[in-house]
MDAnalysis code that builds the backbone (N, CA, C; Angstrom):
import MDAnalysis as mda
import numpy as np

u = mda.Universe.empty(342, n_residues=114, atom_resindex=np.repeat(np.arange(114), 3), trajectory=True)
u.add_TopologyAttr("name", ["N", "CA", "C"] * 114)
u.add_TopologyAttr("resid", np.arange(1, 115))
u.add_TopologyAttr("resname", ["UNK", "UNK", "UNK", "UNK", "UNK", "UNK", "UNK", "UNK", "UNK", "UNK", "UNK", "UNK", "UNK", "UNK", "UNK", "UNK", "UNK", "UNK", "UNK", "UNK", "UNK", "UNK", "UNK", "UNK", "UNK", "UNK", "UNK", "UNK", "UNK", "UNK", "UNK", "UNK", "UNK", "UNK", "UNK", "UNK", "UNK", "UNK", "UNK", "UNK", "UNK", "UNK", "UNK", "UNK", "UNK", "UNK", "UNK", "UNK", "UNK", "UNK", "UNK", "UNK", "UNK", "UNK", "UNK", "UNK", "UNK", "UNK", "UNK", "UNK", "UNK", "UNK", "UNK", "UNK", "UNK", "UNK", "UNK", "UNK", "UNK", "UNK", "UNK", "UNK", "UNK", "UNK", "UNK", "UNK", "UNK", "UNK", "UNK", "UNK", "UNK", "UNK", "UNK", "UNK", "UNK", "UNK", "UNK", "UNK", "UNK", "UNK", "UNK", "UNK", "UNK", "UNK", "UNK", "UNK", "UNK", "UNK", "UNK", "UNK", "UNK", "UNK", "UNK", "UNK", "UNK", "UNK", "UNK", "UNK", "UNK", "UNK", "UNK", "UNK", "UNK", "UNK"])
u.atoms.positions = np.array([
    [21.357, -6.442, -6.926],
    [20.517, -5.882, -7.962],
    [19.085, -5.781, -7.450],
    [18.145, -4.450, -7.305],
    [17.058, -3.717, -6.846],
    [16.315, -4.613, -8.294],
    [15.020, -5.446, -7.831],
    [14.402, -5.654, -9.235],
    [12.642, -5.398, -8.523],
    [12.119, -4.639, -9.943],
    [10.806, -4.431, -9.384],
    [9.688, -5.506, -9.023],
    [8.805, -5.674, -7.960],
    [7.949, -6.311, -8.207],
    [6.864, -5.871, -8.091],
    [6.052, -6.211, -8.388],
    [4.685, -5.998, -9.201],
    [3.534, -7.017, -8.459],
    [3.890, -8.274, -8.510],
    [3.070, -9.084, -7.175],
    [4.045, -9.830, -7.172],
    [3.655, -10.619, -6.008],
    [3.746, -11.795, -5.337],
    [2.850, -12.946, -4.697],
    [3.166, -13.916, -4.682],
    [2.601, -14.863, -3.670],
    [3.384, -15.787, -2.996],
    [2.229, -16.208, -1.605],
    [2.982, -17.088, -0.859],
    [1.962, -18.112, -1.217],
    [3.074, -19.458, -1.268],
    [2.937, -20.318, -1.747],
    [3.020, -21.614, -0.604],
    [2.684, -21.187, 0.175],
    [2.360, -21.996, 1.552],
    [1.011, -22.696, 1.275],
    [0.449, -23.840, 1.674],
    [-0.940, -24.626, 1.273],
    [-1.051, -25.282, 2.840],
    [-2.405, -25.015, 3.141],
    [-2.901, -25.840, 4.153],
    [-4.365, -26.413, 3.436],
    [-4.186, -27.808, 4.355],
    [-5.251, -28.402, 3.559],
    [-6.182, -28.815, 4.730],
    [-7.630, -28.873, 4.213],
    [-8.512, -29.759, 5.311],
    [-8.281, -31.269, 4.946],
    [-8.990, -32.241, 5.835],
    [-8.895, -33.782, 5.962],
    [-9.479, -34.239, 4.790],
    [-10.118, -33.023, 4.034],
    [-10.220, -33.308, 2.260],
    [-9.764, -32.981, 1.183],
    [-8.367, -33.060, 1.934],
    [-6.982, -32.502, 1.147],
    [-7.163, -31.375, -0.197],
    [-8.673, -30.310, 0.321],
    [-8.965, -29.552, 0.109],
    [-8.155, -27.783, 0.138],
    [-7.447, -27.260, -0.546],
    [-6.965, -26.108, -0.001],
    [-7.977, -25.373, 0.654],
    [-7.470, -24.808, 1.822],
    [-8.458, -23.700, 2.721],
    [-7.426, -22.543, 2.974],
    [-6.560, -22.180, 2.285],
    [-5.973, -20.364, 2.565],
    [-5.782, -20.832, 1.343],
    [-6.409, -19.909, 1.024],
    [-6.896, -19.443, -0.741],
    [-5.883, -18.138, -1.247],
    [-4.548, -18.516, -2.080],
    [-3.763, -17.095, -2.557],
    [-4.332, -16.179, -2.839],
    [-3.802, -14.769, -1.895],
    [-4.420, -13.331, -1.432],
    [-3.120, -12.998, -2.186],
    [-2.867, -12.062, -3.520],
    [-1.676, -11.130, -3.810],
    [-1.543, -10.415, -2.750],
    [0.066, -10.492, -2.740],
    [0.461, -9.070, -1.736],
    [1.023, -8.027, -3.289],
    [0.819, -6.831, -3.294],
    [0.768, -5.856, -4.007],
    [1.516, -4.716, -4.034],
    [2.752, -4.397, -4.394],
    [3.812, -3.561, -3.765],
    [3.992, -2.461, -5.400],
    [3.638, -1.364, -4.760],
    [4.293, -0.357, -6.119],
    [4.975, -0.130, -6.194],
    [5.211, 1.566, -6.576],
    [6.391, 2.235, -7.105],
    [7.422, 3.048, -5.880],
    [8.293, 2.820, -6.084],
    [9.088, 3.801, -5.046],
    [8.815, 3.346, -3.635],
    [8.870, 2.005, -3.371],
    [8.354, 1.318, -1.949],
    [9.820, 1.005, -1.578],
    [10.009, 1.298, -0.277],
    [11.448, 0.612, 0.475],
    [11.100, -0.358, 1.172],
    [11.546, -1.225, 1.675],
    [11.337, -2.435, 2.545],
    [12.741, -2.742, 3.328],
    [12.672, -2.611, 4.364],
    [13.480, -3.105, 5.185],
    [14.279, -4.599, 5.294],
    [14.949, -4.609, 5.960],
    [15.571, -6.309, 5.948],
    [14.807, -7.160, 6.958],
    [14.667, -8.315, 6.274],
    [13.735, -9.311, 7.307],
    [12.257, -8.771, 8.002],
    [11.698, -7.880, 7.017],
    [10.312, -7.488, 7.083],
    [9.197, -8.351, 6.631],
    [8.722, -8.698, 7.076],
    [7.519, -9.491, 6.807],
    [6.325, -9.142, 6.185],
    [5.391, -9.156, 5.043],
    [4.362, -8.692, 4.058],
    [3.398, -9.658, 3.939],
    [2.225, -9.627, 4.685],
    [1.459, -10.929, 5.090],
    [0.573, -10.969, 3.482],
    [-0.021, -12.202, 3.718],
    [-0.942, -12.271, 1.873],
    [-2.329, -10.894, 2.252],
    [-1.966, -10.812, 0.573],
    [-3.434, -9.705, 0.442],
    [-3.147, -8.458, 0.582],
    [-2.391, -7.872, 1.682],
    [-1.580, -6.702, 1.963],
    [-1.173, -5.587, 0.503],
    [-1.420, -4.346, 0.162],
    [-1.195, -3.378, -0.667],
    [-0.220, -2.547, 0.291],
    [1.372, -2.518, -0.555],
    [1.924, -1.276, -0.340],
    [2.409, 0.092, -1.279],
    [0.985, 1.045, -0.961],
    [1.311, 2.379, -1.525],
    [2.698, 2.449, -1.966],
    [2.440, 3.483, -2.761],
    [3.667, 4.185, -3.853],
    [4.262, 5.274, -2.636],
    [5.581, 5.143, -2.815],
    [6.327, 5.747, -1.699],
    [6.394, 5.631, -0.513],
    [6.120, 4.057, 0.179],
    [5.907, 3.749, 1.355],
    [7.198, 3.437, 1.591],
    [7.577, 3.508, 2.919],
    [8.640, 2.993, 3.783],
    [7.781, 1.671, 4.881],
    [8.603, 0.868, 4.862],
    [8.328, -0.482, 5.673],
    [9.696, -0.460, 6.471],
    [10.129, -0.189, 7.564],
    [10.751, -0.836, 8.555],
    [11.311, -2.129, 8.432],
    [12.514, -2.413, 8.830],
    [13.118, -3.439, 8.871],
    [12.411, -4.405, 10.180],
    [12.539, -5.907, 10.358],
    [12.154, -6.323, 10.837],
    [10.342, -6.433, 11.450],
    [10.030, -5.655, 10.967],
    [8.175, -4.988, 11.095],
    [7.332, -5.964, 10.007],
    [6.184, -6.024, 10.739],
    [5.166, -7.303, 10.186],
    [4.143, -6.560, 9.725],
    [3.534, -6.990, 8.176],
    [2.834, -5.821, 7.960],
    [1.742, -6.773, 7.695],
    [0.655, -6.139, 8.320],
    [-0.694, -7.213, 8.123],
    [-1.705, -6.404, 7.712],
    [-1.524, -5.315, 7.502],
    [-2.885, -4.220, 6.880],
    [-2.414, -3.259, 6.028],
    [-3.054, -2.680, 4.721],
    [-2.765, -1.968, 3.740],
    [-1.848, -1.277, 4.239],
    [-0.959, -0.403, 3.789],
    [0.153, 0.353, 3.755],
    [-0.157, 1.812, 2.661],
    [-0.824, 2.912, 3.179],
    [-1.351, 4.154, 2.368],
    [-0.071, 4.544, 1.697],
    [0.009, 5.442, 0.636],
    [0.824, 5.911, 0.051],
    [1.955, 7.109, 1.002],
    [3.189, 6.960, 0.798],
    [3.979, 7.532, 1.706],
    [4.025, 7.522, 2.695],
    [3.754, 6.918, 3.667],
    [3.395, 6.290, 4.969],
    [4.427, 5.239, 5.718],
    [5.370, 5.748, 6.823],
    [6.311, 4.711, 7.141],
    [5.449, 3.911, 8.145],
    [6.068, 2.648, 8.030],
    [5.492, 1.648, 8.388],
    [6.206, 1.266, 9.687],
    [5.706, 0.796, 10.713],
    [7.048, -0.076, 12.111],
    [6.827, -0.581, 12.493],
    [7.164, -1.838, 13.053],
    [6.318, -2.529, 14.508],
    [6.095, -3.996, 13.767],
    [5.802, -4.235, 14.953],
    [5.098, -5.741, 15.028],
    [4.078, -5.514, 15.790],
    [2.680, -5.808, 15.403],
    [2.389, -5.683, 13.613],
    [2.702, -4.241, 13.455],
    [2.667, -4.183, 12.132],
    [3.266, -2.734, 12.247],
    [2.014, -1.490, 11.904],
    [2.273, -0.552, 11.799],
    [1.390, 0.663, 11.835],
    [2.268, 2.237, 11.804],
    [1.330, 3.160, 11.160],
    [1.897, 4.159, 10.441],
    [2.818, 5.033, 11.675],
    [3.638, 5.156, 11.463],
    [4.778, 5.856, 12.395],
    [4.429, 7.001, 11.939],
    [4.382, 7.570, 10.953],
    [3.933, 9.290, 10.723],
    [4.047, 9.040, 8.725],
    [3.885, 9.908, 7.987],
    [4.005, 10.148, 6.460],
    [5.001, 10.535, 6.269],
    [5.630, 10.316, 5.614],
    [7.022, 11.211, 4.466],
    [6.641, 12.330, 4.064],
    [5.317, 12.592, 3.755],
    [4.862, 14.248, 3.248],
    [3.928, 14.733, 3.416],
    [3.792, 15.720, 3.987],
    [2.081, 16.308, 4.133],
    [1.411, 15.917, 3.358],
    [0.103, 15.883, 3.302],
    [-1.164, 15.593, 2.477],
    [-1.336, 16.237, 1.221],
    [-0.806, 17.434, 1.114],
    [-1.144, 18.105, -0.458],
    [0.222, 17.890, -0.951],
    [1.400, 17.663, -0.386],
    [2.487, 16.876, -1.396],
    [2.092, 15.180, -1.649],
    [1.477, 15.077, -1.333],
    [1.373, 13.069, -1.626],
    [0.062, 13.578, -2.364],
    [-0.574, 14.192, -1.951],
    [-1.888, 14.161, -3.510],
    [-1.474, 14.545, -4.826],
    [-0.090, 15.430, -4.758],
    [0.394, 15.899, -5.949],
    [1.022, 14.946, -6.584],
    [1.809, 14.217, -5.887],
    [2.523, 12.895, -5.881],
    [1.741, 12.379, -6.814],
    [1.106, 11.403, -6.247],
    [0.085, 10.518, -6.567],
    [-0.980, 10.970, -7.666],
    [-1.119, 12.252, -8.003],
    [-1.541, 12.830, -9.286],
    [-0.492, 13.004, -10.406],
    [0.629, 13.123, -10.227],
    [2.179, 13.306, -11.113],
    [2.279, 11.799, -11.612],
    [2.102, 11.096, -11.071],
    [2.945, 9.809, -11.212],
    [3.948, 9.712, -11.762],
    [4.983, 10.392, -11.495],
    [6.289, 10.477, -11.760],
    [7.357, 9.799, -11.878],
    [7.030, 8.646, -11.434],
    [7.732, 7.162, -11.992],
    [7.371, 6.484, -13.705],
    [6.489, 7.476, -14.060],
    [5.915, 7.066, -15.331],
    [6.475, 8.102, -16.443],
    [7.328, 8.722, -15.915],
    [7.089, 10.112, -16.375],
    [8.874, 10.054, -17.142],
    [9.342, 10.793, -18.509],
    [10.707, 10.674, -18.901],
    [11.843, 11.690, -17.705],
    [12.657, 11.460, -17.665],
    [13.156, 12.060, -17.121],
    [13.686, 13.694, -17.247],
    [12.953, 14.047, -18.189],
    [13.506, 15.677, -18.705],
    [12.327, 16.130, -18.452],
    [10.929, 15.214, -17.957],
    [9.502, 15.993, -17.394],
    [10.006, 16.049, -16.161],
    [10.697, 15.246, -15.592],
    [10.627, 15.496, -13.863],
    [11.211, 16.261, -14.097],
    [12.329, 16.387, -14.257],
    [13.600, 17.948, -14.499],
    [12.350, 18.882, -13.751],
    [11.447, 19.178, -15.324],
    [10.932, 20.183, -15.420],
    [9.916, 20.613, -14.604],
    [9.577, 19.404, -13.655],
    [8.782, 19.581, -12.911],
    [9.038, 20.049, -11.492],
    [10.340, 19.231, -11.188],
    [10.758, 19.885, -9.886],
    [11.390, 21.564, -9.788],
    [11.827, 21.812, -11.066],
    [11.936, 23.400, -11.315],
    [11.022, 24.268, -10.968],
    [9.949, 23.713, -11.352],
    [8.335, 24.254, -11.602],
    [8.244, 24.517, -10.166],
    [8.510, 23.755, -9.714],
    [7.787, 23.590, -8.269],
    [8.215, 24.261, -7.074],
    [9.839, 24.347, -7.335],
    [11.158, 25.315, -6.348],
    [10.278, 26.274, -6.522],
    [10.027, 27.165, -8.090],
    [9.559, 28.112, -7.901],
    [8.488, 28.465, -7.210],
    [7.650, 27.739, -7.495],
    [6.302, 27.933, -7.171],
    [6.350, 27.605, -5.123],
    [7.295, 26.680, -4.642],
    [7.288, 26.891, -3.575],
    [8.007, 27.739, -2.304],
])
């Protein structure tokens, strides 16, 4: 079962000799329509854009832009899922928000128009 998340934290504590916490919880931040690979790693603080792909096994230690596949250790943008004026449309639609008889109508809209 696929369940959304919304944040997270790691819950790891290091302390100084004044049993002081010193790594202070950074949300990691994951939206809509994000894939993640198996045994991928999402360091604290980290944002992954709406429609990102993350690579399996790949360490992600810096923001993750919207539609943007991710690879590597550490990882870094392998190329986008969509040109630039489809991910601005994207990301202006928000179409994960949207009922499902608007998308219908939207991807109709759009065959035509493209």
């Amino acid at each position: 079962m696929l369940v959304p998340i919304k944040e997270c934290f790691d819950t790891h504590r290091i302390y100084n000799e004044k049993k002081e916490i010193i790594n202070q919880e950074k949300p990691i931040i994951i939206v809509n329509n994000v894939w993640i690979g198996a045994i991928a790693i999402i360091m604290d603080g980290v944002s992954v854009g709406d429609g990102a792909i993350i690579a399996a096994n790949s360490v992600v230690t810096k923001d993750v832009p919207p539609y943007a596949i991710f690879a590597g250790i550490p990882a870094k943008i392998i190329k986008y899922r969509l040109d630039e004026k489809m991910r601005e449309k994207l990301l202006k639609l928000e179409w994960w928000e949207k009922d499902i008889n608007e998308i219908v109508a939207y991807i109709n809209k759009y065959i035509k128009e493209y």
